[in-house]
C-alpha positions in Angstrom: 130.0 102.6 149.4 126.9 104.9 150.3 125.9 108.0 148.8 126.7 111.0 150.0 124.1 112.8 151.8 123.7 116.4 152.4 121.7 118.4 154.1 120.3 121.7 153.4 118.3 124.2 155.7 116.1 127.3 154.2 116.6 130.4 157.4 113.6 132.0 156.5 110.1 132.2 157.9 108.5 132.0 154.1 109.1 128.9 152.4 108.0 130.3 149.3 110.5 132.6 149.0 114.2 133.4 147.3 116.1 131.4 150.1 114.4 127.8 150.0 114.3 128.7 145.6 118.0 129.3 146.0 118.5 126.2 148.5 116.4 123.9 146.1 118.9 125.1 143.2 122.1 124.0 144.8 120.4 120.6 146.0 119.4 119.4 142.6 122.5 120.0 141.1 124.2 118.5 143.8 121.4 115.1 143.2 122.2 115.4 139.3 125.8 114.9 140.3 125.2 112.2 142.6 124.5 112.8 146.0 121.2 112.0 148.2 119.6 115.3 149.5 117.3 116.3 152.7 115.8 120.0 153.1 114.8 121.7 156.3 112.8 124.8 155.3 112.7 126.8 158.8 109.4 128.1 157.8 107.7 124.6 158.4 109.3 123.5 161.2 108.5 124.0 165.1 111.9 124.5 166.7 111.7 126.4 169.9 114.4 129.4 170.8 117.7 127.5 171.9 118.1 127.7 175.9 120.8 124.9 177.3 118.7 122.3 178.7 115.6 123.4 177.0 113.5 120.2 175.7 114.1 119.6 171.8 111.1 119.1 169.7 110.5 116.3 167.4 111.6 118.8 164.7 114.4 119.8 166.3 115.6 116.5 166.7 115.1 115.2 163.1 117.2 118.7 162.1 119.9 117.2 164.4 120.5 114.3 163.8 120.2 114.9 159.5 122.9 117.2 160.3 125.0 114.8 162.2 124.5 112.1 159.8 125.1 114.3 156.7 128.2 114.2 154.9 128.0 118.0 153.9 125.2 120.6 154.3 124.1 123.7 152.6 122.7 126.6 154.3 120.8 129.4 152.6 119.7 132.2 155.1 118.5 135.7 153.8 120.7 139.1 155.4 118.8 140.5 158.2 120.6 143.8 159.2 123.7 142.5 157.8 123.8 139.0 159.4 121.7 135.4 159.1 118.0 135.7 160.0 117.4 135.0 164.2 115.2 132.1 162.8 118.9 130.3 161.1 121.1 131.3 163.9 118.4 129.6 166.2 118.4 126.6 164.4 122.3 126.0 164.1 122.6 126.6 168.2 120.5 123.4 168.6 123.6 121.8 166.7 125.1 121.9 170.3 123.3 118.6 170.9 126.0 117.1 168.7 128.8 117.8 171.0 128.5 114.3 172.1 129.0 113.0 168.6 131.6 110.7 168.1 133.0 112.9 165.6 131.4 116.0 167.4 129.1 118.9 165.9 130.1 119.3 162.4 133.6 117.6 162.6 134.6 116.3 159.1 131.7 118.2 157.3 132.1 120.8 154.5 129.4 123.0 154.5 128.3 124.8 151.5 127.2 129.1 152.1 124.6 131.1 150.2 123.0 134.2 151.6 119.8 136.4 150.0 120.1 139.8 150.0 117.1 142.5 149.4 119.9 145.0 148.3 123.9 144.3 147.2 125.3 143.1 150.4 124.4 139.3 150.4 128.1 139.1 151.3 127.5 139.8 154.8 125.6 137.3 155.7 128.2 134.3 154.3 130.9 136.7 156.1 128.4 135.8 159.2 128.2 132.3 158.9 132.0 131.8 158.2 132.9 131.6 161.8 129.6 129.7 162.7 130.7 126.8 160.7 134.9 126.6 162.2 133.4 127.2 165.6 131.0 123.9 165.4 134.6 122.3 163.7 133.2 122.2 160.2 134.7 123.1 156.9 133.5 125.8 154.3 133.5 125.3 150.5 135.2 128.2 149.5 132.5 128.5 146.4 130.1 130.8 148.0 126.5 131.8 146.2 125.5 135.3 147.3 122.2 136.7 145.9 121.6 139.6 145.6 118.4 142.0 144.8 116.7 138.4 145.9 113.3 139.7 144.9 113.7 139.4 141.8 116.3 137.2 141.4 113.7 133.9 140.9 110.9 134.0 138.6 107.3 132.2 139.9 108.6 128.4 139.5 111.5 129.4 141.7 114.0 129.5 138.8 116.9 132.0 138.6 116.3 134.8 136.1 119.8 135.6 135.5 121.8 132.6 133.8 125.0 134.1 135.9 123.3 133.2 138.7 121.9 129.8 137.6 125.4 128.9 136.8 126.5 130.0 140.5 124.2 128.0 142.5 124.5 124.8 140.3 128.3 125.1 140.4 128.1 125.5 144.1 126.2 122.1 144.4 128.6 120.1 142.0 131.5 121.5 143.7 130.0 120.5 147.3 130.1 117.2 145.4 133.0 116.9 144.3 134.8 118.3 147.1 133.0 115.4 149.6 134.1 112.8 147.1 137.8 113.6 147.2 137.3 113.7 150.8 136.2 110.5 151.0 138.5 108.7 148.6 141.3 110.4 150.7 140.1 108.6 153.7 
């Protein structure tokens, strides 16, 4: 049987910052509990604005088709005036290249929410990304990871402060985990 892959994608134009350090947290514990990950940091990739019929890039495309090969996905974005960062929301619209899909867009996936917040509202942004994921047929892991005061949430090696939050993003990975695996025995 082959590993479970998921995919991750950082919304943020800084790679460096609390969204890829949040991202990178879920992913290993989601590796530590058996599953083969991919991240796509927005910051590093050239993906143009999302116009149908516009011509994907090599970038795009590799973001794509991970997603439509992934088993589940993560996706980190920080709140930008209550909702995802234009940069995230850009990148998910290109999922409409998976329509075609024999199990199209995200059908079958469970996709795992996390959202960094400046202030106390991190909530928002998973409340925006809720109907994102049903509308492209995918499933949400009702374990969500909100951070918030993300500036100082992460010290310099991009490791939670807080052990609260440590323990959220690491049970949010082993849970996306666990979740795919009874998925798949189920099958």
């Amino acid at each position: 049987m082959e590993n479970l892959r998921i995919v991750g994608l950082a919304g943020a134009k800084d790679g460096g910052n609390s969204t890829r350090a949040a991202l990178e947290v879920v992913l290993a514990a989601a590796r530590r509990a058996g599953a083969t990950t991919q991240t796509f940091d927005l910051g590093q990739l050239d993906i143009p604005l999302y116009e149908h019929g516009a011509t994907a890039t090599a970038d795009t495309l590799r973001w794509v088709e991970a997603a439509g090969q992934a088993h589940g996905l993560v996706w980190v974005t920080p709140l930008y005036h209550g909702s995802v960062s234009g940069l995230f929301k850009n990148a998910i619209d290109w999922l409409e290249l998976l329509r075609t899909a024999p199990a199209p867009y995200l059908s079958d996936k469970v996709v795992a929410l996390g959202c960094c917040a400046g202030g106390a509202q991190a909530l928002q942004g998973i409340n925006a990304m809720e109907p994102m994921v049903r509308s492209l047929r995918g499933l949400t892991l009702p374990l969500v990871a909100p951070v918030e005061r993300a500036w100082q949430a992460f010290d310099a090696e991009g490791q939670p402060v807080e052990p609260t939050l440590r323990t959220t993003l690491e049970l949010q990975g082993k849970e996306l985990v666990r979740v795919l695996q009874r998925l798949r025995n189920a099958a």
